[in-house]
N, C-alpha and C positions, 0 to 999 in steps of 0.2 A: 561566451563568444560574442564577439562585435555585433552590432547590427549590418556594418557594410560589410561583411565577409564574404555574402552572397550578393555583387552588383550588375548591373542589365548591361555589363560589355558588349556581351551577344543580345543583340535586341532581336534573336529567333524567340529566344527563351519566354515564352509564356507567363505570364503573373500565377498560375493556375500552380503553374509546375516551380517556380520559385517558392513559391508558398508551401509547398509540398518542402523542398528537399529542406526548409527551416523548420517545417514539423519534423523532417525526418531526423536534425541535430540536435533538436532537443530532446526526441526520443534517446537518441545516441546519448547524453546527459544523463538520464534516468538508468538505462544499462549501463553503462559503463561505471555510474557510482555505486548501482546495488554488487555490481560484480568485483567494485576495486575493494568495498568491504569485505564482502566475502574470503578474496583472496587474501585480502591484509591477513585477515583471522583464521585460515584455512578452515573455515568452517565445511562440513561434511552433512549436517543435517538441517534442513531450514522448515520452520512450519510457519507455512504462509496465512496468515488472518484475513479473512474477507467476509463479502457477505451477500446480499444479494442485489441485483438491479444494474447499479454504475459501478458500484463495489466488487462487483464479479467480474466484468469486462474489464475493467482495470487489471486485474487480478489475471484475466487470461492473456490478456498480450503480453506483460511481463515474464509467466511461464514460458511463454512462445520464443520469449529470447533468451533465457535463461536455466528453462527447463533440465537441459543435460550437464549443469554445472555442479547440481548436487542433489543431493536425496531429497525429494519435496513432498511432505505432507501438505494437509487443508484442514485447515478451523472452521465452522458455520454454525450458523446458530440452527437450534433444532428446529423441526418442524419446518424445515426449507428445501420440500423436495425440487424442485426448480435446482435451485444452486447444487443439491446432492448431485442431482442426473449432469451435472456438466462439468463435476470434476469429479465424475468417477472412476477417472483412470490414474488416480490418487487413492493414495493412505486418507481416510477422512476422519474426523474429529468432531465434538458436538458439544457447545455448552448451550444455556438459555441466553433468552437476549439480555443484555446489559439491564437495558430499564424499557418498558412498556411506556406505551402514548397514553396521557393524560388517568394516571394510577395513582392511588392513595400512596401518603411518603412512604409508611411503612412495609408496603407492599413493594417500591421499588429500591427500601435499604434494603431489605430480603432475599430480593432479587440479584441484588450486588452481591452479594455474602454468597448466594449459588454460587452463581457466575464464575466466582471467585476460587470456590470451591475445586468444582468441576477444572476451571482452568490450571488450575494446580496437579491436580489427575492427571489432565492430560499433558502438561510439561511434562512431569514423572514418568509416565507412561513414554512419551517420544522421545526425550531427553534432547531437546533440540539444541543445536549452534547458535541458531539466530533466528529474530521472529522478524518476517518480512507483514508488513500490514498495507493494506488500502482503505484503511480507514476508519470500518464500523466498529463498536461500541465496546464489542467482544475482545478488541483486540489491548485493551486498558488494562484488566488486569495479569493477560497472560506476559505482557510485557515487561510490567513491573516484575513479576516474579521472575524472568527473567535475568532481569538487569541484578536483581539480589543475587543471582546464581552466576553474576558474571559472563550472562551470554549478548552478546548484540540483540540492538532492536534498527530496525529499519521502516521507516515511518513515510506515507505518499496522502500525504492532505487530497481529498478528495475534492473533483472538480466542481460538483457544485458549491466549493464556495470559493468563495471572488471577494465579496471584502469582508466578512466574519470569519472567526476561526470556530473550526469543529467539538466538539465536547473533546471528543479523543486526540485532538490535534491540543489543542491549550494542555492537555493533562502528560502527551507522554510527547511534546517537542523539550521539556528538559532535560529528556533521558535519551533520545534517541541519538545514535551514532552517528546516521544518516537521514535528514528531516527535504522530503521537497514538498514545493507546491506546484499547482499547476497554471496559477496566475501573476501575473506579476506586480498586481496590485497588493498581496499579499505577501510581498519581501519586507513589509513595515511592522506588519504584525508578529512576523517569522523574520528578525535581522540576519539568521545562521542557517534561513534555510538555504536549496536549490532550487532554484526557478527551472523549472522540466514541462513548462509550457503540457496545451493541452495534449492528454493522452489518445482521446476520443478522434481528434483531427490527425492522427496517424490511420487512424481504421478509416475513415474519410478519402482520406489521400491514399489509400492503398488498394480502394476497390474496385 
């Protein structure tokens, strides 16, 4: 959408509140493309990948809009009671983290091989449509195995990054269906993403 789409005709209109309804069309971006996937592929079961911190919140406003479209499981990583207690009104799921901070190699090829494991379990187990991610670590290999099994991946690069790309963003923006970001300094890095501005300044502008 243009930049002059929204212009100070009416000079009642508040800078406060224009800035508002342009977070609120790029929210409209971000819905509207997890939901045109969906419907393309009549998908029926989605298992959402997140994790905890920005990862979650990201992860909750999206349900928020999205929630009664289809059957919605949660992936986390273990040992995250935080994240468990605020999506428990969800199906929940549980592998180990991707890779650990500052761990010997062979401790976090091992870890990948879990990881990996486990997230294979639990496709089999849900037998999901599509895997919707915000971003964390965990949601790498559940997606590949995915995309082997011919289900959608739906992919939201995470806000804190602005001019680098994520581990998880570099590894599954070749595969994903639907790839956004949420800066737009990162349309260079990502030429096929969506720019879905930030998620964060919607909860800002809404409270």
């Amino acid at each position: 959408m243009g930049r002059g789409f929204f212009t100070r005709a009416n000079h009642q209109i508040s800078d406060e509140t224009l800035k508002f309804l342009k977070t609120c069309t790029k929210l409209c971006v971000v819905v509207t493309g997890v939901v045109v996937v969906l419907l393309l592929s009549k998908n029926k079961k989605i298992l959402m990948v997140t994790g905890s911190g920005g990862h979650a919140k990201q992860c909750l406003l999206l349900l928020d809009q999205i929630k009664h479209r289809a059957n919605f499981h949660v992936m986390l990583e273990k040992n995250d009671p935080l994240s468990a207690k605020t999506f428990a009104n969800y199906p929940l799921h549980y592998t180990i983290a991707f890779r650990g901070k500052k761990e010997f190699f062979l401790i976090t090829f091992f870890r990948i091989l879990m990881c990996t494991l486990q997230s294979f379990i639990v496709f089999i187990k849900v037998h999901p449509d599509c895997i919707l991610s915000t971003g964390p670590g965990i949601a790498i290999p559940i997606s590949y195995i995915a995309k082997i099994f011919g289900k959608k991946v739906i992919f939201i690069e995470s806000w804190s990054r602005v001019h680098t790309k994520s581990l998880s963003g570099k590894l599954l923006y070749p595969i994903a269906n639907a790839f956004f970001i949420q800066w737009p300094s990162l349309i260079t890095q990502y030429p096929r993403a969506l720019d879905a501005g930030r998620l964060d300044a919607f909860f800002k502008g809404a409270q």
